[in-house]
N, C-alpha and C positions, 0 to 999 in steps of 0.2 A: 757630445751633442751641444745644439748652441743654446744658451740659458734663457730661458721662456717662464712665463708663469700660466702655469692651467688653472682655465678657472670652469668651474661645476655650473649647471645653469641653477638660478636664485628661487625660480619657482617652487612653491611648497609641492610637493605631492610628484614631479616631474622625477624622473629614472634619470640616475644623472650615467650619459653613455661610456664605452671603454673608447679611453683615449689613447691614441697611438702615439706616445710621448713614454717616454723614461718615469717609472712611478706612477704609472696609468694604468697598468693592465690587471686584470684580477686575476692574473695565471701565476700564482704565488707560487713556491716551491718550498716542499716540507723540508726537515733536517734540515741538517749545515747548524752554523752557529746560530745561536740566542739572537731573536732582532732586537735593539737597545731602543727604547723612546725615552726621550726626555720630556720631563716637563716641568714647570713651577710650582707645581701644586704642592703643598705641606700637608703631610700626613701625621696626626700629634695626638697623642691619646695625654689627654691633662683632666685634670681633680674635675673639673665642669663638664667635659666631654669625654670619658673614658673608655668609650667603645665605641670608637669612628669609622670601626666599618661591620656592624651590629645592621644588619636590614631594617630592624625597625629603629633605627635611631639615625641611620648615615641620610644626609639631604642635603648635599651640596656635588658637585656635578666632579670632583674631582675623585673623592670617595665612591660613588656611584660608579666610574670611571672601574673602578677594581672590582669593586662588588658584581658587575656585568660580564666581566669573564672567567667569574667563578660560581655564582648564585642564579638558577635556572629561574625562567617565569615561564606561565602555562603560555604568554603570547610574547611578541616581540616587534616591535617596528624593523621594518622589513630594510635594505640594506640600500634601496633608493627613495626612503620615505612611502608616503601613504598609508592608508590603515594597516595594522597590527596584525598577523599573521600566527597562527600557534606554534609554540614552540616546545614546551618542556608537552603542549596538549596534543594529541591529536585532530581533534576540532574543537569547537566553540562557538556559540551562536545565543544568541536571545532566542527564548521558547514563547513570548508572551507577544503583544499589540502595543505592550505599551514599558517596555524597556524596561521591568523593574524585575525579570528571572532570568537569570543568565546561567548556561549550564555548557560543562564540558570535559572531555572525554582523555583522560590522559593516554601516551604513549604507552603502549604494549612496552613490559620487560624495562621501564624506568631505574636507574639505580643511582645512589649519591656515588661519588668517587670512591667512598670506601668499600663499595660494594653492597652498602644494604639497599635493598627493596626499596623504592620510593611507592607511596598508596595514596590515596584520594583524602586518608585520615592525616599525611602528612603536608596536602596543601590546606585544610582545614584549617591543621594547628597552631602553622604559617601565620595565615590571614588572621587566625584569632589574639595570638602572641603580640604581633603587633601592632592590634585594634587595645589591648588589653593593657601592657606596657604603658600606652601615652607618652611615648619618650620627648623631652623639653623641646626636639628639633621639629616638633609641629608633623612630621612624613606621615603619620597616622592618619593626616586630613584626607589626604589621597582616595582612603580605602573609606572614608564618612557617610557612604551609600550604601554598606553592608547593613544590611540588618540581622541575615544569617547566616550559616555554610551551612550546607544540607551534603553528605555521602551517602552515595547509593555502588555499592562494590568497593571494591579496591580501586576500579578507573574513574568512575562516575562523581563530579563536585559539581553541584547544583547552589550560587550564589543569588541568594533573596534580599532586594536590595528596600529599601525604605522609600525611594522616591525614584523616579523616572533618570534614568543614566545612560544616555547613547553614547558617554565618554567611555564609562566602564573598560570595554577590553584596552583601550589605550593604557588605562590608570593598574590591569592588569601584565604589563608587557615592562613596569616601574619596578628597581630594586623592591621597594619597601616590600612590593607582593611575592617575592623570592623564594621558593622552598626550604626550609633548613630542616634538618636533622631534629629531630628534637633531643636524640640521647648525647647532643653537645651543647645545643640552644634552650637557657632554663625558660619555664614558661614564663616567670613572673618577673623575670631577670635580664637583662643586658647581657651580653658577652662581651667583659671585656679586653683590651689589647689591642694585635694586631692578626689574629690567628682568624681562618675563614675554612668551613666544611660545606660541599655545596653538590649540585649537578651539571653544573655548567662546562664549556668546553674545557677549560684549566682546573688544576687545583692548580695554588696559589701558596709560595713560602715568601713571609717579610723577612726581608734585614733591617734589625731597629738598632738606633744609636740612641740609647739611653730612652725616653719618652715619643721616638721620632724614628716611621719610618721612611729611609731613605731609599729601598730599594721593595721591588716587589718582583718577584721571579713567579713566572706562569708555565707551566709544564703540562702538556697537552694529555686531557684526562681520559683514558682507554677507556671508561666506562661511559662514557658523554653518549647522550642518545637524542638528539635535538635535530632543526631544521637545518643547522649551520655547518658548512663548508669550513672544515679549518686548515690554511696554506702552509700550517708549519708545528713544526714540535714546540718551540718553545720561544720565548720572549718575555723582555723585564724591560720594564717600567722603572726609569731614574728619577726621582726628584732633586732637581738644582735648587740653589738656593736663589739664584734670579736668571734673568733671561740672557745676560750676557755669558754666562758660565754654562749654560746648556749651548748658545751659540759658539764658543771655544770648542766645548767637548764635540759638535758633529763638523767642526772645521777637521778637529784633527783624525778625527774617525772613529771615536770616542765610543758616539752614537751613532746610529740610524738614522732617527726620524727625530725630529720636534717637532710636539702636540701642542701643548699650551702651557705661558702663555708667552709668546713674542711681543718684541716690542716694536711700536708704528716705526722707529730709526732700522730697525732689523729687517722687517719686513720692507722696506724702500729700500734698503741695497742689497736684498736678494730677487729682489723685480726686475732690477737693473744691471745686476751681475753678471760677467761674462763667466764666471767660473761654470765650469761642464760637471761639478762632482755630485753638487746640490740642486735640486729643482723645488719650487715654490707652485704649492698648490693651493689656488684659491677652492673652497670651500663652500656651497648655500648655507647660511646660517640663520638663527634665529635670537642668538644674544642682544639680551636689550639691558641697558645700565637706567639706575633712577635714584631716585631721593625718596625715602620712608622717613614718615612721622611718627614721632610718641604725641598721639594728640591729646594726650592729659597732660602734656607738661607744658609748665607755667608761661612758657616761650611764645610756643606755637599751640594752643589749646583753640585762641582765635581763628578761625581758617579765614579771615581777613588779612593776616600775615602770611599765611601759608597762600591765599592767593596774590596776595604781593609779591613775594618768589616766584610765584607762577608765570607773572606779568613780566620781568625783571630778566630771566634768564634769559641770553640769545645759545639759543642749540646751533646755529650754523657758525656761528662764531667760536663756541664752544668744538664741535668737528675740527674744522677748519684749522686753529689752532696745535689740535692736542693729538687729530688722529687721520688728518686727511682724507683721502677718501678710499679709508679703510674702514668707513663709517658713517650713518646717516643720520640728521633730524630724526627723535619720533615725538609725535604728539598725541601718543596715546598707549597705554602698557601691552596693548597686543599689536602686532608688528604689521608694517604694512603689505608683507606677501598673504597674513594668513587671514582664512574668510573672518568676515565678520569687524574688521578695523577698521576705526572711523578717528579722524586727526579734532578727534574731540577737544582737547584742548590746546588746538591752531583755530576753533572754529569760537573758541570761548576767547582768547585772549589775544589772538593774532599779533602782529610783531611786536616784542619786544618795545616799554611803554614806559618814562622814568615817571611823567605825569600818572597816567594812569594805576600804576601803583601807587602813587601817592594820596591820590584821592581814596581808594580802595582803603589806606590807614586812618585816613583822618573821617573817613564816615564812619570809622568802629571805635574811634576814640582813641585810637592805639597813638602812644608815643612812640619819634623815632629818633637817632636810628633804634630801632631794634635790636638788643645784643644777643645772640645768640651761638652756639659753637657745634659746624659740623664736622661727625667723625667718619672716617674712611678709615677702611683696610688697607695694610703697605703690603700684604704678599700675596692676596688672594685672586687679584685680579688683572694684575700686569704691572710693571713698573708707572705707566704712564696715569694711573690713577692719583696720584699723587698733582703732578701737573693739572689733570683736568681740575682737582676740587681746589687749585690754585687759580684755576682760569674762573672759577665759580665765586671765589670768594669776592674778587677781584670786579666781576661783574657786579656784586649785589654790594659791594660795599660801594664804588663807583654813582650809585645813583643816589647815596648820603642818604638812604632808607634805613640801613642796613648796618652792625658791625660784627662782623663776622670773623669770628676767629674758625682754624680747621686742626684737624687731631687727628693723625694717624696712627693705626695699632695693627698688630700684627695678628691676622685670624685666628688663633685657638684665644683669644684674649678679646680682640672686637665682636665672633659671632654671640657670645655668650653674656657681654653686657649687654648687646642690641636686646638679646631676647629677655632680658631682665628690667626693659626698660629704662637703660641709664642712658640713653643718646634723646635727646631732645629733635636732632635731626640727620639722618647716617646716610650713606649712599651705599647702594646695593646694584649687586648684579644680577642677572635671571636668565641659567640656559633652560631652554624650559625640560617638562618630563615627559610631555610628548606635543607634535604640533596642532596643537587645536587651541581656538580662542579660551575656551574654557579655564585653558592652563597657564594665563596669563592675565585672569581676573581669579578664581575662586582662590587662589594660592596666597593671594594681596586683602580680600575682602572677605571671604566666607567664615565661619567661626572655625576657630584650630587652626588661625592664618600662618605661613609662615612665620611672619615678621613677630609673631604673637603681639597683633595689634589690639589697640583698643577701640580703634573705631568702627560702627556698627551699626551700615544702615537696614534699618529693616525691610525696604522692596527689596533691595539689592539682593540679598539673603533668603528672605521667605520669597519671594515670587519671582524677578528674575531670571538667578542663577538656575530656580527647577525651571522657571520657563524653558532656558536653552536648550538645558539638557533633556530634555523630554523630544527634542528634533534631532533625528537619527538624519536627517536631510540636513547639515550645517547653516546649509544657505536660508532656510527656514528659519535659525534662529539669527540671525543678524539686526531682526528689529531690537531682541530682548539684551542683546548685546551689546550694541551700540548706546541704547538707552543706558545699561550701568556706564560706558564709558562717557559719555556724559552727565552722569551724577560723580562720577568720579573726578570729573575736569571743577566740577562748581566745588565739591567741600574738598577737595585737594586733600587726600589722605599719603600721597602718593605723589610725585611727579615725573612722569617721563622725560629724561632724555635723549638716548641713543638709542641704535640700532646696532652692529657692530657684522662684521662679515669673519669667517675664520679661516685659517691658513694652514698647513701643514708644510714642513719643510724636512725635505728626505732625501739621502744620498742615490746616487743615482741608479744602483743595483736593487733596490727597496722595489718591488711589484706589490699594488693593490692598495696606494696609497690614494686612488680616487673616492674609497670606500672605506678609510680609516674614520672618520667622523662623519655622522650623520647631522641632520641640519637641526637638531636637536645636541648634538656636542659630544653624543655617543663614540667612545671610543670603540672600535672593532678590532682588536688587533688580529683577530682568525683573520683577516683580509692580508695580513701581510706577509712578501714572499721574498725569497732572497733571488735575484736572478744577474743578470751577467751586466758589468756597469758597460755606457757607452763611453 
């Protein structure tokens, strides 16, 4: 066939259709060999992080990534976006008027892969493990609306929630709310390694090399009793060590498919590629990259400085540059497909200002330039991340505000100083956990924040964020929305950059490659089928 890139439509909520192209079709086909994906992700169980794929402690998109086709949740984002659908449940619904009792009915004849009984007492002890836990990676915030778990039978979980949550079955359908085992998951304890017991379509063996695993083999689980279609027996998961050497490996037939993350050179000459082996599938996505503050530290505690960056960085220069248009502006942390975004601060600071921020310094008395050092991850997010916090520094040092040194580290090493507070100002990325505005403010600002910030404003918090959530209608919350996004633009806890689009790249006999990522960053791999190359 002749080399094309398909691309999904970008709107949130839209059924992306079956496309009649090579790696389009969802008619996957079981058996045959193992499907290979590649991807970048580093999977590292270290002294700080010892149990990275523990449900209630994994909270990064690539771990989650595994934990999803081995660990069942009662609901699940449905396979062309939109609301969350039950999956390990039979149904589920809010029982009340005002969203704070949520109750639902597990699947008849439930069982973990090894065959025991799943019961209504073991998503309780789930949910309660790791509310109870508080593991350092903040996932706990997710579930911060539980007040209790109420069991009525073996099928019946009745969740009483403390405040008003029309997010809820979303924050339901999230690893962290995962069923496990309990006679392998201790209650008050971490599991650590690389070892996973679950209900979901796979069970799951690691191959580790030393503290790292490199491989993850998925084996289609006989006992799985869920909503989900699975096209094949079996499939593993490669981790390269960068994007060029995943790129070699599905040249030569290595692999399959590549998942994440390519790089903006890779993905330009498989756009343009004549080759018939491989085809480029664009992606709806929802990836947004940004800059986190420690706003206690000595640097940046001013948010006169922190809105001088604010004013100082050009985002279209910054795309332009680093990622073309694999990539957009954002001026606001929740993206512009999804309800509720407002380009809060384009509306605060508009273009790009060397005066402007200057004044901004000298009315708070701040000397400059400003010395300050920001840190980046080298492996977590693409090779080109590297580039962009060079295009950044570059920018801010340029307008002699500014001196700005940068520091890259490698993820099992940068998430865990970020969360200890040792970066004065870090860049981070955010595929979200499910597509709703919510999940792209309470995650940054609510208390148990990811970033384990220190900043904390109190509308934001006590009346806001319940405002939203209390509208099962979205569009209904967009006043209470928009408002924190414009508190967020003035004290700059935070700064938006990008927007980022996603890609998959799969040999040509690969089927079901329209549905291997949702616009959430979900990997599916029950979607993928082996069928006859063109």
């Amino acid at each position: 066939m002749n080399r094309k890139t398909l691309v999904l439509p970008a709107a949130v909520g839209l059924l992306a259709p079956v496309l009649a192209a090579c790696g389009g079709s969802d008619s996957g086909s079981g058996g045959g060999d193992a499907i290979v994906v590649g991807t970048t992700d580093r999977f590292t169980a270290s002294k700080d992080a010892p149990a990275p794929l523990d449900p209630a402690f994994a909270y990064d998109v690539g771990t989650w990534n595994i934990l999803r086709q081995t660990t069942q949740t009662l609901m699940i984002q449905p396979r062309g976006d939109g609301e969350p659908v039950p999956e390990a449940a039979e149904k589920c619904g809010f029982t009340d008027t005002g969203n704070e009792r949520y109750a639902c009915t597990l699947r008849d004849g439930l069982k973990f892969a090894n065959g025991d009984a799943i019961t209504a007492e073991d998503v309780k002890y789930s949910i309660e493990r790791a509310l109870s836990i508080e593991a350092d990676s903040q996932v706990y915030g997710l579930l911060s609306t539980v007040d209790t778990v109420e069991t009525q039978g073996d099928r019946e979980v009745i969740f009483h929630l403390n405040t008003a949550d029309a997010t809820f079955p979303y924050k339901l359908s999230t690893p962290v709310a995962g069923i496990v085992n309990k006679d392998v998951y201790e209650k008050d304890k971490l599991r650590e390694g690389f070892e996973l017991d679950g209900s979901g379509p796979y069970t799951m063996k690691a191959e580790v090399d030393g503290d790292v695993m490199t491989k993850a083999v998925f084996t289609k689980n006989p006992n799985y009793k869920g909503s989900l279609e699975v096209n094949n027996d079996k499939v593993e998961i490669v981790s390269f060590e960068d994007a060029e050497a995943m790129g070699t490996a599905i040249d030569k037939g290595d692999i399959d498919v590549m998942a994440r993350t390519m790089t903006p050179d890779q993905i330009r000459k498989l756009s343009t590629s004549t080759d018939s082996k491989v085809d480029l599938i664009e992606v709806a996505g929802l990836e947004i990259r940004y800059l986190g503050f420690n706003t206690d530290a000595p640097t940046v505690k001013d948010k006169a400085v922190r809105q001088a960056m604010a004013q100082l960085i050009d985002r279209s220069a910054l795309v332009s540059q680093v990622y073309g248009s694999q990539a957009e502006p954002l001026y606001s942390m929740v993206p512009a497909t999804v309800t509720g975004h407002s380009n809060s601060f384009f509306n605060k600071y508009g273009d790009p200002s060397v005066p402007k921020a200057k004044a901004m310094l000298e009315d708070a008395g701040i000397e400059t330039p400003v010395k300050l050092t920001m840190h980046y991850t080298t492996d977590h997010y693409g090779a080109a991340t590297k580039q962009e916090f060079e295009v950044l520094q570059k920018q801010l040092n340029d307008s002699g505000l500014f001196d700005v040194d940068i520091e890259g580290l490698p993820w099992d090493k940068f998430r865990p100083a970020e969360l200890k507070g040792e970066y004065d100002v870090f860049g981070m990325g955010w595929f979200p956990d499910f597509p709703d505005a919510d999940n792209f403010i309470a995650p940054f600002l609510d208390k148990d924040n990811t970033l384990n910030s220190p900043y904390a404003n109190p509308e934001i918090r006590n009346t806001l964020i319940p405002e939203s959530r209390r509208e099962a209608d979205r569009l209904s919350a967009v006043d209470s929305l928009t408002e924190i996004q414009d508190i967020t633009a003035t004290d700059v806890p935070v700064i938006p950059l990008w927007q980022g689009k996603q890609y998959v790249a799969a040999r040509d006999d690969i089927t079901g490659t329209a549905y291997l990522l949702n616009s959430s960053s979900t990997l599916q791999v029950w979607e993928l089928g082996r069928g006859v190359s063109g």
